[in-house]
C-alpha positions, 0 to 999 in steps of 0.5 A: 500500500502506497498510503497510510490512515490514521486518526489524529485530533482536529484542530480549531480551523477545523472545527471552523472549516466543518461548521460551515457545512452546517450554514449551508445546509440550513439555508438550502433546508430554508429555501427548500422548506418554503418552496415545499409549502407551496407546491404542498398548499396548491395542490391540496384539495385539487385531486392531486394525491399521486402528485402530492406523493411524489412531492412527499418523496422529493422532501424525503430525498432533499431531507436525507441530503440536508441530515447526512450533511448535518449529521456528518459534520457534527460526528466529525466535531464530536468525535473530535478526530479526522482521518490522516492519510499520509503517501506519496502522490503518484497522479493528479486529475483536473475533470471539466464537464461543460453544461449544455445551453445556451450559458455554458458554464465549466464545472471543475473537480480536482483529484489525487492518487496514493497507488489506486486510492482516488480522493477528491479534493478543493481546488484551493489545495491542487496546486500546492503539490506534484507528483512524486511529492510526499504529503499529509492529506486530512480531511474529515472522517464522515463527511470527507470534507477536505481540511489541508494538505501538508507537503511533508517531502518534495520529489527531486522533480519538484525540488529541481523545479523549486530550484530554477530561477523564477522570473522576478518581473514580466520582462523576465518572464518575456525574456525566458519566453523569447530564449525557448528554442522552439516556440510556437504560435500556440505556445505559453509559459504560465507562471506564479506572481504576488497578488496585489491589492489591485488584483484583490479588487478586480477579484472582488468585483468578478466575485460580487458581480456572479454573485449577484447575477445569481440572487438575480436568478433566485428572484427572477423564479420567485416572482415566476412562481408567485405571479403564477400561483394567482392564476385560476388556469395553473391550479396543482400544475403549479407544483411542476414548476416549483419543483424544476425550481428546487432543483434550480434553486439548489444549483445557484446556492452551490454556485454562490458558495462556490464564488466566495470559496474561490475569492477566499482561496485566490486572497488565501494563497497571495499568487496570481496566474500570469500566462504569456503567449502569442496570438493565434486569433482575434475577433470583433463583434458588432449588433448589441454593442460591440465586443472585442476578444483575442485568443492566445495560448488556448485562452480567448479573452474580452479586451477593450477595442483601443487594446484590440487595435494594437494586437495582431497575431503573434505578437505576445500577450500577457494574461493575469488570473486567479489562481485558483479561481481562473477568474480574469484579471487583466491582460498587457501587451507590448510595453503597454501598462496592465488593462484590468478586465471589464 
């Protein structure tokens, strides 16, 4: 066996980390409990008893998720111990599944590898290890919620790595871009840099905006509902759209946590993502209101149409993002100053 298990004391962040289970839980038994009530008083007395049934099941179902989310934690918390698995890495895994419609949107799930022991873990901590490395992974006993990982030996790989002369500024990282001997139209270097308190505002604005956008969408479907509910034609089919809101409804409050969880692992780690590259292709828009984008090192980017008239293909372009968000941050070309993200 390539791991080891043990039991060993949690720690008060810990205790802090498994709290935060239980507010998530209670707000979606909130939000759930009331679109219940509803879909349950519309359908009463409507000759609705099967879909009154299958209601009956759904809050059996979202009821068993909130307990065994409570319950989880709270063992973790009383037991006072979670589980330490201590081994060396010897695969990383990066999956990306992509939602069909019209707004895409990319779900990201991190993994690792002790042999062919496969444990999933928060993108916060992905990028703190390689493979090779030696390290002590916690996380809770019942609830598997991840609580650290510690790097306890580095693999001569990453040692050798950890050793390499780290460009200091851009230029430098430019200059080690140029000195490859072979590049390509399509190629990058991506590279770690200090967050500023610029970068934090920027990330913050990207964060209160998708956050936002989500209350939106809460809002938009409550009023659906309500305007619906006074109408005589609906009766108990108003039940159908309540439920495809619940299910809505429990994606964008995992989104929003998901916002704030990826803002507090960027500020966290102190480190940018900066990727240099060169242009392979460029694009404008026009219909409602123009919009203009680039694509360099398989990234495309929204960029403003001053930037957009001084890139052409090839010419090198810098991009800055959040490390574990991946949210944008700005982008530089040539001497050019730093261009924040709209």
């Amino acid at each position: 066996m390539s791991y080891e298990e043990k039991l060993i004391a949690l720690t008060s962040e810990d205790r802090k980390k498994l709290s935060k289970n239980f507010a998530g839980a209670g707000i979606f038994a909130v939000f759930s409990g009331v679109v219940f009530y509803f879909m349950l008083t519309l359908t009463d007395g409507q000759g609705a008893d099967f879909f009154q049934y299958v209601i009956y099941g759904f809050i059996v179902f979202f009821a068993g998720i909130v307990l065994f989310l409570v319950i989880s934690s709270l063992l973790d918390i009383q037991s006072g111990n979670k589980l330490s698995i201590v081994g060396v890495v010897t695969d990383k895994e990066v999956h990306r599944s992509r939602s069909s419609g019209k707004n895409k949107t990319t779900k990201v799930t991190y993994y690792l590898y002790f042999g062919d022991k496969k444990m999933r873990i928060d993108g916060r901590y992905y990028h703190g290890f390689n493979v090779g490395d030696k390290v002590d992974f916690h996380k809770g006993k019942h609830s598997g919620t991840t609580l650290g990982i510690t790097v306890l030996e580095r693999s001569g790989k990453a040692l050798a790595d950890a050793a390499e002369t780290k460009p200091k500024s851009i230029s430098d990282l430019a200059d080690s871009f140029r000195n490859k001997s072979v590049q390509s139209d399509s190629s990058a270097q991506i590279k770690q840099f200090p967050l500023t308190q610029e970068d934090i505002k920027i990330l913050l604005k990207t964060r209160n905006s998708k956050v936002f956008s989500n209350v939106l969408m809460i809002f938009f479907f409550g009023a659906f509902l309500l305007g619906t509910s006074f109408g005589a034609l609906f009766e108990w089919f108003f039940a159908i759209p309540a439920f495809i809101f619940l299910i809505v409804e429990f994606f964008i409050i995992k989104a929003i946590f998901k916002c704030f969880s990826k803002f507090s692992s960027d500020k966290a780690s102190q480190e940018k993502a900066v990727t240099i590259a060169k242009i392979t292709n460029k694009e404008r828009s026009s219909g409602r209101g123009q919009a203009f984008s680039v694509t360099a090192g398989g990234q495309t980017i929204q960029v403003t149409g001053a930037a957009y008239n001084e890139m052409d293909p090839g010419e090198e372009v810098f991009i800055f993002r959040g490390k574990t968000s991946n949210w944008l941050i700005g982008y530089q070309i040539k001497e050019k100053g730093f261009i924040p993200a709209k």
